[in-house]
C-alpha positions in Angstrom: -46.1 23.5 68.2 -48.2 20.3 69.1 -50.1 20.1 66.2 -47.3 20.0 63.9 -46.0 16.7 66.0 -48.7 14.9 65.3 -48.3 15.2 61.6 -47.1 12.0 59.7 -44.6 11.8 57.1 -45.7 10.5 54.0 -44.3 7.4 52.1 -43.2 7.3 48.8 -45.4 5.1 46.6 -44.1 4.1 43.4 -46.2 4.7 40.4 -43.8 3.3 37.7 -44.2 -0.2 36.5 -40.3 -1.4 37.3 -40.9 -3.4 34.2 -41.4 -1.2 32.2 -38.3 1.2 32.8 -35.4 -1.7 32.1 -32.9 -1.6 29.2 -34.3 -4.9 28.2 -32.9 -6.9 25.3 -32.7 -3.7 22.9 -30.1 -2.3 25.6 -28.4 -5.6 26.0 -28.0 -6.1 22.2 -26.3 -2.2 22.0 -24.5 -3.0 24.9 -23.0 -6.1 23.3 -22.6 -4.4 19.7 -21.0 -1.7 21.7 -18.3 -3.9 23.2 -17.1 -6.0 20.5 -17.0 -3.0 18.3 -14.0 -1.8 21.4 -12.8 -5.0 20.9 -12.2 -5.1 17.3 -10.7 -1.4 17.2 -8.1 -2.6 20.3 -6.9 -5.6 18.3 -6.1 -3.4 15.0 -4.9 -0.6 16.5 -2.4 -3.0 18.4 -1.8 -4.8 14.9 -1.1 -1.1 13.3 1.5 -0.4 16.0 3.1 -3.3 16.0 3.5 -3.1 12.1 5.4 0.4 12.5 7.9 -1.0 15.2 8.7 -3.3 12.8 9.2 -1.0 10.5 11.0 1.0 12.4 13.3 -1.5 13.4 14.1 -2.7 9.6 15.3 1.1 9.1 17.6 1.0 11.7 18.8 -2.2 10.6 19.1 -0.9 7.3 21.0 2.2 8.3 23.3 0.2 10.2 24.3 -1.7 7.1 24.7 1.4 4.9 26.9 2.9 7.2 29.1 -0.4 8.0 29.3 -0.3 4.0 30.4 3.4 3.6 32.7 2.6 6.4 33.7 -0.3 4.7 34.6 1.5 1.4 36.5 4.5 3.0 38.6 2.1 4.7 39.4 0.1 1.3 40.2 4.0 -0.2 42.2 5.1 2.3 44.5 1.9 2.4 
């Protein structure tokens, strides 16, 4: 069992230049593209639902009136 004790544990060496293994400016540049791409699609899709809210809301508005109106003539028919 003593002869196994006196064995020493080897260290890791690194054989990788840690130069060589970084994103760089190629990863950077992808990254960036990457990120105002996101940034563009949030702002329209944001701009596309606010446009049918508003729509929305002009429809209701509208029905509103059409109904006050065809209130408004039943109420001149029956009199």
């Amino acid at each position: 069992m003593l002869p196994f004790a006196d064995t020493p544990m080897p260290t890791p060496t690194s054989t990788v230049n840690p130069e060589l293994v970084t994103p760089g400016f190629v990863g950077f540049a992808i990254v960036a593209v990457l990120v105002v791409a996101v940034i563009l699609l949030i702002w329209d899709m944001n701009r596309r639902i606010r446009r049918v809210r508003y729509r929305e809301e002009v429809r209701e508005e509208l029905d509103a009136e059409e109904a006050a109106a065809r209130e408004a003539e039943q109420g001149d028919k029956d009199a």
